[in-house]
DSSP file (Angstrom, degrees, kcal/mol; ACC not computed):
  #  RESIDUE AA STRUCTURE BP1 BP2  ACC     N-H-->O    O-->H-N    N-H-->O    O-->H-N    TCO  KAPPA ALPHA  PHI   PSI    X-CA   Y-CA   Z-CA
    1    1 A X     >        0   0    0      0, 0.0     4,-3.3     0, 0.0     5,-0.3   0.000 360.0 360.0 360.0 -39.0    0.0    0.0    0.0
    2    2 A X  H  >  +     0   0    0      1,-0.2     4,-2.2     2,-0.2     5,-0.3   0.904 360.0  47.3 -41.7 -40.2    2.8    2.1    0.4
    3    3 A X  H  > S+     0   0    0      2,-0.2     4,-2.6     3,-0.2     5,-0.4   0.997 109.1  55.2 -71.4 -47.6    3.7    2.3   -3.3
    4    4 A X  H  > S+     0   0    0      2,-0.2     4,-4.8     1,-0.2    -2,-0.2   0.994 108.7  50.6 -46.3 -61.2    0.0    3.0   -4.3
    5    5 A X  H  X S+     0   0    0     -4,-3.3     4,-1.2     2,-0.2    -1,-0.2   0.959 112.3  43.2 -60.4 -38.4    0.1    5.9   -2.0
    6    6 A X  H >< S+     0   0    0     -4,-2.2     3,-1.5    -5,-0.3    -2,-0.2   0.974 118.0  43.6 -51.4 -71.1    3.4    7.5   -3.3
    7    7 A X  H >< S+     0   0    0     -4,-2.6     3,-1.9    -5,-0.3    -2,-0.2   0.842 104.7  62.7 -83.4 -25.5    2.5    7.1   -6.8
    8    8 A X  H 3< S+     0   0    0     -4,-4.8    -1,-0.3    -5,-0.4    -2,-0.2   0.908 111.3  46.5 -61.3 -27.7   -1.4    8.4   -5.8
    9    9 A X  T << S+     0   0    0     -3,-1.5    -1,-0.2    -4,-1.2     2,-0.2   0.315  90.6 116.3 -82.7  10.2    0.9   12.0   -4.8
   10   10 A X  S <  S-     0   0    0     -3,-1.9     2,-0.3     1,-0.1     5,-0.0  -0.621  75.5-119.1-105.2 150.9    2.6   11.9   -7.8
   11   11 A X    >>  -     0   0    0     -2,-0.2     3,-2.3     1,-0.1     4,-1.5  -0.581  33.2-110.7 -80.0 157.3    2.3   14.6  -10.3
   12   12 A X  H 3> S+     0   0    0      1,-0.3     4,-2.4    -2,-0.3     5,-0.1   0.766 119.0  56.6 -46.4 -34.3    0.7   13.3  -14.0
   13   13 A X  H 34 S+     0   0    0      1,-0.3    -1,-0.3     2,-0.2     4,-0.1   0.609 108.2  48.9 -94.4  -2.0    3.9   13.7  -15.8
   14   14 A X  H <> S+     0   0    0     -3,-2.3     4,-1.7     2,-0.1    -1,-0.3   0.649 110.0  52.7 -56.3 -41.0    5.2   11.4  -13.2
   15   15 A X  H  X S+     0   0    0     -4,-1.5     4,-1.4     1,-0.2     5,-0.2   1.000 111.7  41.4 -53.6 -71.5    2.4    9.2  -13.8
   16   16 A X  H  < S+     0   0    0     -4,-2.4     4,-0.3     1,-0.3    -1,-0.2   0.287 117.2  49.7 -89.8   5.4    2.9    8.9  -17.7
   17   17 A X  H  > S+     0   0    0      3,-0.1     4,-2.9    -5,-0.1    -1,-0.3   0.730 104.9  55.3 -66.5 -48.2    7.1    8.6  -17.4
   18   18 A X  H  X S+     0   0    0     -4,-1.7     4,-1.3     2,-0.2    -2,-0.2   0.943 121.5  30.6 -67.8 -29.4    6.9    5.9  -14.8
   19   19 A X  H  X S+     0   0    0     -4,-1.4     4,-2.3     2,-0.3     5,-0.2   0.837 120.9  51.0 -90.8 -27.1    4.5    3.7  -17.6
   20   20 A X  H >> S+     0   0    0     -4,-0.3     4,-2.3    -5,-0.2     3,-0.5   0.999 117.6  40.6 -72.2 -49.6    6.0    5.1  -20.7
   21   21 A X  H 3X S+     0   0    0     -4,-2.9     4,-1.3     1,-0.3    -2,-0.3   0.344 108.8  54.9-101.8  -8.2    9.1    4.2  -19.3
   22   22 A X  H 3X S+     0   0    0     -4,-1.3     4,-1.6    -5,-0.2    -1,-0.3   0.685 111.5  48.9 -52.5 -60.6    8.3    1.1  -17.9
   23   23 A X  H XX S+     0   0    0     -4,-2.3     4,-3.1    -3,-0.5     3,-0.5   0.988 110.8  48.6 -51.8 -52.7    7.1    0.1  -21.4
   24   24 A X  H 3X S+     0   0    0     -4,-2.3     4,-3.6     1,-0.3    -3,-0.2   0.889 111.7  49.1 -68.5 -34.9   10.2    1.2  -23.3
   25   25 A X  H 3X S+     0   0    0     -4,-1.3     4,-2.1     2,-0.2    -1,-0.3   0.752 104.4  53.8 -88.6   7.0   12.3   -0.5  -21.0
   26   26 A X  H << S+     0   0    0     -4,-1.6    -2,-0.2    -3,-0.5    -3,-0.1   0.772 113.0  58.3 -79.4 -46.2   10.4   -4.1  -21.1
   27   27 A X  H >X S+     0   0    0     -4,-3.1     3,-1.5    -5,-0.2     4,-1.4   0.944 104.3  44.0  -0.1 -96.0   11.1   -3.4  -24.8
   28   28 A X  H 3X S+     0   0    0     -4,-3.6     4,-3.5     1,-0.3     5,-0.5   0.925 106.9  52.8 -32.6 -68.2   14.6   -3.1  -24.7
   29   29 A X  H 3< S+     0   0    0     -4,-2.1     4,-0.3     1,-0.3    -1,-0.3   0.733 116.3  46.2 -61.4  -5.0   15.6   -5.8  -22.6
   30   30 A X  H X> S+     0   0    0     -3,-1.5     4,-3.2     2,-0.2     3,-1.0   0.938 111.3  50.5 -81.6 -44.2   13.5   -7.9  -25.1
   31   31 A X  H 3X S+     0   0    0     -4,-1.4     4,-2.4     1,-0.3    -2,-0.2   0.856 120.2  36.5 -56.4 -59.7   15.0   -6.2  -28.1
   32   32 A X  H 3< S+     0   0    0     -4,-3.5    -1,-0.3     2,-0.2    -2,-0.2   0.656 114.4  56.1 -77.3 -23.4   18.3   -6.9  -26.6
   33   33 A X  H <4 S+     0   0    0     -3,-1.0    -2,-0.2    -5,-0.5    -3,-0.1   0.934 125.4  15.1 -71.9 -71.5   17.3  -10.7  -25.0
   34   34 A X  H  < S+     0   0    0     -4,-3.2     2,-0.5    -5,-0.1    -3,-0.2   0.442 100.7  78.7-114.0   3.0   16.1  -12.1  -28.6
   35   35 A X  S  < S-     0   0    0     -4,-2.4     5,-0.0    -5,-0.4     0, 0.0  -0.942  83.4-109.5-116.3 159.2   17.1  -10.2  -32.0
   36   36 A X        -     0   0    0     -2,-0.5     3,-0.5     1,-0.1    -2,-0.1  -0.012  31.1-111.5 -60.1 177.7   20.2  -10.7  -33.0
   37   37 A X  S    S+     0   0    0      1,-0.2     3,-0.4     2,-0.2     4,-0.2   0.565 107.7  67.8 -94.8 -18.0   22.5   -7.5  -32.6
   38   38 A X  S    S+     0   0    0      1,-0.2    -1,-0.2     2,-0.1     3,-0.0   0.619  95.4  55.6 -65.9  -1.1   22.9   -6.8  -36.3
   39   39 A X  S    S+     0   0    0     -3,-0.5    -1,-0.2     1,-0.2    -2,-0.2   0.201 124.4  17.6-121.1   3.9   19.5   -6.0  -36.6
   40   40 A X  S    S+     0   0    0     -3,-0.4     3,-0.2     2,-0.1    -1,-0.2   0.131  79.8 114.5-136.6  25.8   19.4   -3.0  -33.6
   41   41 A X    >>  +     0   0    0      1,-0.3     4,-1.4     2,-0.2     3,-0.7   0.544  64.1  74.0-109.2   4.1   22.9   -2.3  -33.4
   42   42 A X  H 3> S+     0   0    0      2,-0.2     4,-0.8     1,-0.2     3,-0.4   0.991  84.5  75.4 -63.7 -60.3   21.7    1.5  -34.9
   43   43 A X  H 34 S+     0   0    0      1,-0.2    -1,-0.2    -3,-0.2    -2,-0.2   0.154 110.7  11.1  -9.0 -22.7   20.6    1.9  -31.8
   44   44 A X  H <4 S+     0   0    0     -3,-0.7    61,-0.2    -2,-0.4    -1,-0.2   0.389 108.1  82.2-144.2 -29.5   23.8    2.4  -30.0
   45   45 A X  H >< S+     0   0    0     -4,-1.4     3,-0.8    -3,-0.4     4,-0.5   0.976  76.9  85.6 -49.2 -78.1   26.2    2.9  -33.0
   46   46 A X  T 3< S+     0   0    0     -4,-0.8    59,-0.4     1,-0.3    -4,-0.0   0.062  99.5   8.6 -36.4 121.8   25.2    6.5  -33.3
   47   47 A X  T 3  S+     0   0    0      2,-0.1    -1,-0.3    57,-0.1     3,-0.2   0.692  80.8 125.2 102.4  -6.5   27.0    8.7  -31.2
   48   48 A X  S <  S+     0   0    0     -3,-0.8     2,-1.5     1,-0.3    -2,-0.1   0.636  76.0  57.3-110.6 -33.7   29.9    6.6  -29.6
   49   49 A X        +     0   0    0     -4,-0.5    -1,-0.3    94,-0.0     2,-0.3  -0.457  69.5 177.5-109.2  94.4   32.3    8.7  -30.7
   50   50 A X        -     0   0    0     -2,-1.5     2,-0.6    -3,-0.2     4,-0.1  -0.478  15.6-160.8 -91.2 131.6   31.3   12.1  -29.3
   51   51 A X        +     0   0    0     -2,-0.3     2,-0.1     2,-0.1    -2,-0.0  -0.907  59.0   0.2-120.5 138.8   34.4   14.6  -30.6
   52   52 A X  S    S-     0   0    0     -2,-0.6     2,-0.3     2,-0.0    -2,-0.0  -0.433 111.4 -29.2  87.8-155.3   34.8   18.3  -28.3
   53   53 A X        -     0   0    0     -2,-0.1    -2,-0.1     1,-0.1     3,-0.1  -0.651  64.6 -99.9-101.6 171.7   32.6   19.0  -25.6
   54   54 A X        -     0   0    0     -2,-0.3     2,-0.1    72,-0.1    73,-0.1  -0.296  47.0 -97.2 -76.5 179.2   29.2   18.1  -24.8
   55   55 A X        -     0   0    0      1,-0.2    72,-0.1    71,-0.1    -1,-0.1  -0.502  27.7-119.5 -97.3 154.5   26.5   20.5  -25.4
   56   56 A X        -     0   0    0     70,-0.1     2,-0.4    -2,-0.1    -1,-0.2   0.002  36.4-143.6 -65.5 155.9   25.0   22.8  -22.7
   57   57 A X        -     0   0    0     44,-0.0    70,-0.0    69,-0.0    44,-0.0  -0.984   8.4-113.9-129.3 172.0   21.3   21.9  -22.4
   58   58 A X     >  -     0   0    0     -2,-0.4     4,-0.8     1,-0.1     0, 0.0   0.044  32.3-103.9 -73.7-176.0   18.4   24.2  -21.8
   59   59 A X  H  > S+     0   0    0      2,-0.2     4,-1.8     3,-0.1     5,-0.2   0.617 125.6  56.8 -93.5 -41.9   16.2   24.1  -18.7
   60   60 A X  H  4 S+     0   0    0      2,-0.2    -1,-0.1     1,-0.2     4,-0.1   0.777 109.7  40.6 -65.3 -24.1   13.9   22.5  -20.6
   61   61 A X  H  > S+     0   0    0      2,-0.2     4,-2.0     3,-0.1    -2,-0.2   0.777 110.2  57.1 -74.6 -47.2   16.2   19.7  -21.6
   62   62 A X  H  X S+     0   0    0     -4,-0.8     4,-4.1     1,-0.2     5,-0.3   0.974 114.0  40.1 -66.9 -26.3   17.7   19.4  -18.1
   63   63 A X  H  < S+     0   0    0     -4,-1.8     4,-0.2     1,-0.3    -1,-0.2   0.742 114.8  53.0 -89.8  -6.7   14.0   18.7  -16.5
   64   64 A X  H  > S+     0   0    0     -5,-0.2     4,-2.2     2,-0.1     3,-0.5   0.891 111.8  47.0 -85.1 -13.9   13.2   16.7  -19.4
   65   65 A X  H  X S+     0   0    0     -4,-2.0     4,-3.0     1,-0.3    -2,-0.2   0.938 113.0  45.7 -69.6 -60.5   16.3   14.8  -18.7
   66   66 A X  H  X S+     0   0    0     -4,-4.1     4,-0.8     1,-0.2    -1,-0.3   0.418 105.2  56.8 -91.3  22.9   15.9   14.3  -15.1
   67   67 A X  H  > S+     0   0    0     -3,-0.5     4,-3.6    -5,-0.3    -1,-0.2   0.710 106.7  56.2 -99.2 -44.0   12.4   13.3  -15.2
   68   68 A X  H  X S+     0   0    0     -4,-2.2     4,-1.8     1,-0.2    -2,-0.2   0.937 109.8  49.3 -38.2 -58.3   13.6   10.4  -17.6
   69   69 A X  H >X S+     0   0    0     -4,-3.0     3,-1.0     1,-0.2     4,-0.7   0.905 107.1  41.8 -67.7 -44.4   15.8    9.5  -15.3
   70   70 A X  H 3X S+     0   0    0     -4,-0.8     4,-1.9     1,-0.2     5,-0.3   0.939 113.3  61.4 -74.7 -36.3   14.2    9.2  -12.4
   71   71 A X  H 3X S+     0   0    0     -4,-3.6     4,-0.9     2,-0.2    -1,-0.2   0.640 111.0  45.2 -40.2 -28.7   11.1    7.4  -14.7
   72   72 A X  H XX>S+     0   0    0     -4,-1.8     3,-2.1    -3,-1.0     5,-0.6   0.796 108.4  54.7 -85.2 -97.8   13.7    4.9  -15.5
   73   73 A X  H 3X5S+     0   0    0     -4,-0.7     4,-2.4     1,-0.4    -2,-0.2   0.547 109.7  42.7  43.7 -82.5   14.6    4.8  -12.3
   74   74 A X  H 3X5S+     0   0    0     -4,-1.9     4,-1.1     2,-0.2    -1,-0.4   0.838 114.9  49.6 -77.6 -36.9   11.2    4.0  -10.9
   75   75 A X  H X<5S+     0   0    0     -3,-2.1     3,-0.8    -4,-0.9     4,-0.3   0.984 107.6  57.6 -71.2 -49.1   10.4    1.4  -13.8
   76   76 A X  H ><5S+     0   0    0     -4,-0.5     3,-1.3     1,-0.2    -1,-0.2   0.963 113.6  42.7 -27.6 -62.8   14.0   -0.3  -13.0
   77   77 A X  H 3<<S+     0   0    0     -4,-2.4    -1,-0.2    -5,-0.6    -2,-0.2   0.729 113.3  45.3 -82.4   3.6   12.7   -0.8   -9.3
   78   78 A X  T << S+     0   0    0     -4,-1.1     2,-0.6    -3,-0.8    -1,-0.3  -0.013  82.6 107.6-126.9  22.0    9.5   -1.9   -9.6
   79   79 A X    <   -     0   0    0     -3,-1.3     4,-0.1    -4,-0.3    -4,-0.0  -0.860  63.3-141.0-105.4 132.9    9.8   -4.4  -12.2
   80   80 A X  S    S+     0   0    0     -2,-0.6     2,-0.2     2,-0.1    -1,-0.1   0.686  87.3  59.5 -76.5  -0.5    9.4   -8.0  -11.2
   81   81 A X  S    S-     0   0    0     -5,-0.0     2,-0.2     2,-0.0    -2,-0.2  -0.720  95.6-100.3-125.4 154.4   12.4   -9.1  -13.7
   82   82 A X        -     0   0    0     -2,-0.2     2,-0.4     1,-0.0    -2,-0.1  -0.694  30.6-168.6 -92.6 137.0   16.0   -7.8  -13.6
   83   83 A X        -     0   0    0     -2,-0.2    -1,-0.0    -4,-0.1   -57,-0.0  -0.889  10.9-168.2-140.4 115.6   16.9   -5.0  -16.2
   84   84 A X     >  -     0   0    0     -2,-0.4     4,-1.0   -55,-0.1   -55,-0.1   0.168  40.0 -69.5 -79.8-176.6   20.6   -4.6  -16.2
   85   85 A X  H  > S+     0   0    0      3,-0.2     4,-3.3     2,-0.2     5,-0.2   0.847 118.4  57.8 -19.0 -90.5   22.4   -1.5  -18.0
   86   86 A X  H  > S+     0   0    0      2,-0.3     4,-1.2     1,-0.2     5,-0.3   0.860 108.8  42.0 -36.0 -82.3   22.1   -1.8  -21.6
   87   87 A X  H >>>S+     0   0    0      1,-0.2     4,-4.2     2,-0.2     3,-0.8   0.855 112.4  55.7 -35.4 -55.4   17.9   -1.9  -21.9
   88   88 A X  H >X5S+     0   0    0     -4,-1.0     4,-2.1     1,-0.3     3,-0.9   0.948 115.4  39.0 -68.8 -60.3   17.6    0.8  -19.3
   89   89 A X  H 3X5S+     0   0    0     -4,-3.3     4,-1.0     1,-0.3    -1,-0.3   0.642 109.7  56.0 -47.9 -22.3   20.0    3.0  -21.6
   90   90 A X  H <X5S+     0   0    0     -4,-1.2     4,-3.7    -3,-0.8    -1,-0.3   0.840 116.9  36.5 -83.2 -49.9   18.7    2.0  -24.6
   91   91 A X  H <X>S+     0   0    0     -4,-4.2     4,-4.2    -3,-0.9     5,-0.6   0.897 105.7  64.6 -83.7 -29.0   15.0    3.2  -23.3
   92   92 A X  H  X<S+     0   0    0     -4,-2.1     4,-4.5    -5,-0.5     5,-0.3   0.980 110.1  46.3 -50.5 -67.1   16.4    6.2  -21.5
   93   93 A X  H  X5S+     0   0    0     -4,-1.0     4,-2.2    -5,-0.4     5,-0.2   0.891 108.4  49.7 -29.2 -66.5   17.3    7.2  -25.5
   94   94 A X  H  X5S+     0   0    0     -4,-3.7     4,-2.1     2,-0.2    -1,-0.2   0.926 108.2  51.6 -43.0 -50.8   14.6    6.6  -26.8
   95   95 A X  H  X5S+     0   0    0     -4,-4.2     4,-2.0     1,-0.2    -2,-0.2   0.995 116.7  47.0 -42.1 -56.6   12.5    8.6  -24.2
   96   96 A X  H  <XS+     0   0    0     -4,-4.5     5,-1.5    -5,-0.6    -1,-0.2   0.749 105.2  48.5 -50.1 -39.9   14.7   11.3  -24.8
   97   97 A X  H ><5S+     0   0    0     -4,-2.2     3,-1.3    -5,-0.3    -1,-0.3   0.679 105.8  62.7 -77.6 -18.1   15.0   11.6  -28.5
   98   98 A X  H 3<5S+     0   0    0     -4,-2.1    -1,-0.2     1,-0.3    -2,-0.2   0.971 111.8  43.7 -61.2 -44.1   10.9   11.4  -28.4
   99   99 A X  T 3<5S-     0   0    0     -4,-2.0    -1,-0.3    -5,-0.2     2,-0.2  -0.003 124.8-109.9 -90.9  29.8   11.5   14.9  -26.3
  100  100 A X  T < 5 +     0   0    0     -3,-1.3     2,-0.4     1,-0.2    -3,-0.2   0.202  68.3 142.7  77.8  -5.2   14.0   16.1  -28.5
  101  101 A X      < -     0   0    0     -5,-1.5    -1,-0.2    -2,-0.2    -2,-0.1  -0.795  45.8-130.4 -91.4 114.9   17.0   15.8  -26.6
  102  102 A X        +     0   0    0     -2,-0.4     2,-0.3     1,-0.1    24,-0.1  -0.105  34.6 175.3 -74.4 147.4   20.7   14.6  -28.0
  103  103 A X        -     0   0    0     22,-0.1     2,-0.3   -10,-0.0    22,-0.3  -0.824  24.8-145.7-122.6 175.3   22.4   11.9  -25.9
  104  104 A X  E     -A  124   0A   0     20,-3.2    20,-3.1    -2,-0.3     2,-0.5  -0.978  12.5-160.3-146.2 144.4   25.4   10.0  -26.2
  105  105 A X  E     -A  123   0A   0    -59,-0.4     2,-0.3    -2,-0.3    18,-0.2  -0.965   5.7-164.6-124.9 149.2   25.5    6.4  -25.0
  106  106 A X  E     -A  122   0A   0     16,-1.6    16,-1.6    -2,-0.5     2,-0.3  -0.888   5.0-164.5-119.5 151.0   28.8    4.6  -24.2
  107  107 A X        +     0   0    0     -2,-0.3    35,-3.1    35,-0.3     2,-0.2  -0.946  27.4 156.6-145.2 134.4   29.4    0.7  -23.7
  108  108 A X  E     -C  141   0B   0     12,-0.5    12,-4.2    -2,-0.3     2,-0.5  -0.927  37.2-138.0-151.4-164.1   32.5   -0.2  -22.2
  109  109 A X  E     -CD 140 119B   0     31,-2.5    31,-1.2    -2,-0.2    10,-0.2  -0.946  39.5 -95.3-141.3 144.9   34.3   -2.7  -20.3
  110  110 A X  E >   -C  139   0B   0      8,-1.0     3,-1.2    -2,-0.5     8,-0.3  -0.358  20.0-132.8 -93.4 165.0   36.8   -2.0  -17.4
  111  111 A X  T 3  S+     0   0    0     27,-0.6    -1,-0.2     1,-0.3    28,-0.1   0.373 100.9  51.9 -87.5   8.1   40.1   -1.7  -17.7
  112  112 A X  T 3  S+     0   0    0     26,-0.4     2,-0.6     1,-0.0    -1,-0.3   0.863  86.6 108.0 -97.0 -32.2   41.4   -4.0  -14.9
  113  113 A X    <   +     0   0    0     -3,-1.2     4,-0.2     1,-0.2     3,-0.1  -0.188  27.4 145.1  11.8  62.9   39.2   -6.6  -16.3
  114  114 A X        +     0   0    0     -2,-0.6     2,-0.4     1,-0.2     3,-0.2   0.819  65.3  40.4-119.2  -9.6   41.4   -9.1  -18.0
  115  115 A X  S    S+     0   0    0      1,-0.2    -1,-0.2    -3,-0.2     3,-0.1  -0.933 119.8   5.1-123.5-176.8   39.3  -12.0  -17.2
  116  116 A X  S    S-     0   0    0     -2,-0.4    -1,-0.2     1,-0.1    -2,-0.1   0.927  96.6-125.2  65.4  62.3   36.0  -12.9  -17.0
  117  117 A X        -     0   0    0     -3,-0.2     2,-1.0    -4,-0.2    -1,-0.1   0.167  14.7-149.1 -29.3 133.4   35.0   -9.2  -18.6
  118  118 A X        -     0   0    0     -8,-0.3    -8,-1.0    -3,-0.1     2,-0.5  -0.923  18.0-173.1-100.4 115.9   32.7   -6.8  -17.0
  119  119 A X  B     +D  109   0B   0     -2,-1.0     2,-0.5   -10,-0.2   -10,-0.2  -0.885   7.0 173.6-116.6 136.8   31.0   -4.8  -19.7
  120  120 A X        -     0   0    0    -12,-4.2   -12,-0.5    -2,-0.5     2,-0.4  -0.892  12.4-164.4-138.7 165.1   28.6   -1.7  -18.7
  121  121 A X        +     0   0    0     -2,-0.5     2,-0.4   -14,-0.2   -14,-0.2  -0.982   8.9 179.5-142.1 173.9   26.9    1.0  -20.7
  122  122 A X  E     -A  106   0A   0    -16,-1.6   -16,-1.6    -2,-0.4     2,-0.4  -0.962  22.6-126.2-162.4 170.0   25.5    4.1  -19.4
  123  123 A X  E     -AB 105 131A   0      8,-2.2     7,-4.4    -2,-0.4     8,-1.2  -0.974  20.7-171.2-133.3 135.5   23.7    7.0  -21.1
  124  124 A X  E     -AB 104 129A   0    -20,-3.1   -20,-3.2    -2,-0.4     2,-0.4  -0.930  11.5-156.6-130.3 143.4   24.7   11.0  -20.8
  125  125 A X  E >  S- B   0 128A   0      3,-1.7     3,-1.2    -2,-0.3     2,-0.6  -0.850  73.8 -57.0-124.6  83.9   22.7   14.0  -22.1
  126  126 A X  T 3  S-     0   0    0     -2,-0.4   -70,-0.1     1,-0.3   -72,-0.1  -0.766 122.7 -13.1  80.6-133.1   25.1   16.2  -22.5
  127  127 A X  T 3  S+     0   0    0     -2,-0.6    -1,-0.3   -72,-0.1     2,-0.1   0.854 118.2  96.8 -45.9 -45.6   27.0   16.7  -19.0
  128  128 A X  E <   -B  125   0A   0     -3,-1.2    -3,-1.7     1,-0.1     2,-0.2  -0.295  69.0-135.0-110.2 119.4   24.2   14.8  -17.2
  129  129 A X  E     +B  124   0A   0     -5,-0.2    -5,-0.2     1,-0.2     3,-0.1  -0.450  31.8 157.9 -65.6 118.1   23.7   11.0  -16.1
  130  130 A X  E     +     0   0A   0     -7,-4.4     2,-0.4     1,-0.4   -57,-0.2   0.687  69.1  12.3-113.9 -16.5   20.5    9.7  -16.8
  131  131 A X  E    S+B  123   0A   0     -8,-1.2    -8,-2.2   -59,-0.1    -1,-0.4  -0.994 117.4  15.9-150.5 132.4   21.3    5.7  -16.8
  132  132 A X        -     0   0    0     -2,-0.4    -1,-0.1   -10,-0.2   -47,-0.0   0.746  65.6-159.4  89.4  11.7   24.4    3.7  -15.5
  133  133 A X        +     0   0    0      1,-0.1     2,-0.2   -10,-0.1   -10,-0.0  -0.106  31.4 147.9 -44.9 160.9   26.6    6.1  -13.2
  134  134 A X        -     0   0    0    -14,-0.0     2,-1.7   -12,-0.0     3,-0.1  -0.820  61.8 -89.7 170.6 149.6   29.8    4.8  -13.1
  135  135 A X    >   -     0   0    0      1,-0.2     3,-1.2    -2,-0.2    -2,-0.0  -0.750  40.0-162.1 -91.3 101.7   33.4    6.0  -12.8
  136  136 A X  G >  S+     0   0    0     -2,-1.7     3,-1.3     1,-0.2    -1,-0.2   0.838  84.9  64.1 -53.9 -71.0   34.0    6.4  -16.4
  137  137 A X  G 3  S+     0   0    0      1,-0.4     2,-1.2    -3,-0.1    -1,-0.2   0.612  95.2  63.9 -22.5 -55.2   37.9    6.5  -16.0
  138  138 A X  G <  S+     0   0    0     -3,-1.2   -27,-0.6   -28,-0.1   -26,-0.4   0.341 103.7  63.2 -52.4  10.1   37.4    2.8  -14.8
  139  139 A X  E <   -C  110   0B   0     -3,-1.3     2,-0.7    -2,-1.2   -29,-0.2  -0.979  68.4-140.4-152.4 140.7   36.1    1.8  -18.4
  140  140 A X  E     -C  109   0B   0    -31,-1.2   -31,-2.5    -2,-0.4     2,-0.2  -0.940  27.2-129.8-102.3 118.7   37.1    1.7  -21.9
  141  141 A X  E     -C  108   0B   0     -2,-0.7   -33,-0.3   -33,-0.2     2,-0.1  -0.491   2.8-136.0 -73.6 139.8   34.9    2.6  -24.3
  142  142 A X        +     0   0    0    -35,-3.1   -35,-0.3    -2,-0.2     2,-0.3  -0.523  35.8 179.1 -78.5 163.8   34.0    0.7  -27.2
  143  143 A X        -     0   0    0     -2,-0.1     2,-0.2   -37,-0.1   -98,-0.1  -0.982  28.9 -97.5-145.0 169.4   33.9    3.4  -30.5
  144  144 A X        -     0   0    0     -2,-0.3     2,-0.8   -99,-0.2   -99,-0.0  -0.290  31.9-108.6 -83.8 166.1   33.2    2.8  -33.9
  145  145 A X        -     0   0    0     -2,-0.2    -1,-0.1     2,-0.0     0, 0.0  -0.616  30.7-114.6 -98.2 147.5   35.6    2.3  -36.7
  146  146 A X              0   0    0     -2,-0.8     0, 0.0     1,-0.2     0, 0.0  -0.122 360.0 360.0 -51.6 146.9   36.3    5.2  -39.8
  147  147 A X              0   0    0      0, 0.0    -1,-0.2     0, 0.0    -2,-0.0   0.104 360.0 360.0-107.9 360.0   35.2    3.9  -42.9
């Protein structure tokens, strides 16, 4: 009964993150569970190599940003199934680009790591964590190669 009563205090556009974002990431982890990876791998390819700095964002950007996040966030904890890194960035992305807002997502693996790898990925909007905090120094990023 506690969770009903939080989410009954919640404002609407709290309402309709925590289900859109719930959807998108139940999505993902399927997306990512059962098609092969040539067949999404647009999805994450874009972006991996981010060159200067990142861009400032508006006020409107940072609150769509952290509303994402926390929506992820909330979908993450309240989901009876585990959804690890990758989905939850993947959906975090999506949300975002619906609201207009550039990300960059990074998949890496850390660099002490020389067995039994550890891969993570995490999602940035600009400066700002929305999925995956992590001490990036601890990680190598994968990037693409020039053509």
């Amino acid at each position: 009964m506690p969770k009903l009563r939080t989410m009954s205090a919640m404002p609407a556009a709290e309402w309709i993150g925590f289900f859109e974002a719930t959807a998108c990431v139940i999505w993902a982890r399927l997306l990512v569970a059962m098609v092969p990876l040539r067949h999404w791998r647009n999805q994450i390819a874009d972006g991996v190599e981010a060159r200067g700095d990142p861009p400032i964002l508006s006020e409107t950007e940072r609150d769509a940003v952290r509303l994402v996040a926390r929506s992820i966030g909330r979908a993450v904890r309240n989901a009876p199934v585990s959804l690890v890194c990758l989905p939850q960035a993947l959906a975090a992305r999506w949300m975002l680009r619906r609201r207009g807002v550039a990300t960059q997502l990074y998949i890496g693996t850390k660099r002490a790591a020389e067995e039994n790898r550890e891969f993570h990925a995490w999602l940035k909007a600009g400066r700002t964590w929305v999925t995956g905090h992590c001490e990036e120094q601890d990680y190598v990023t994968f990037t693409r190669q020039a053509v």
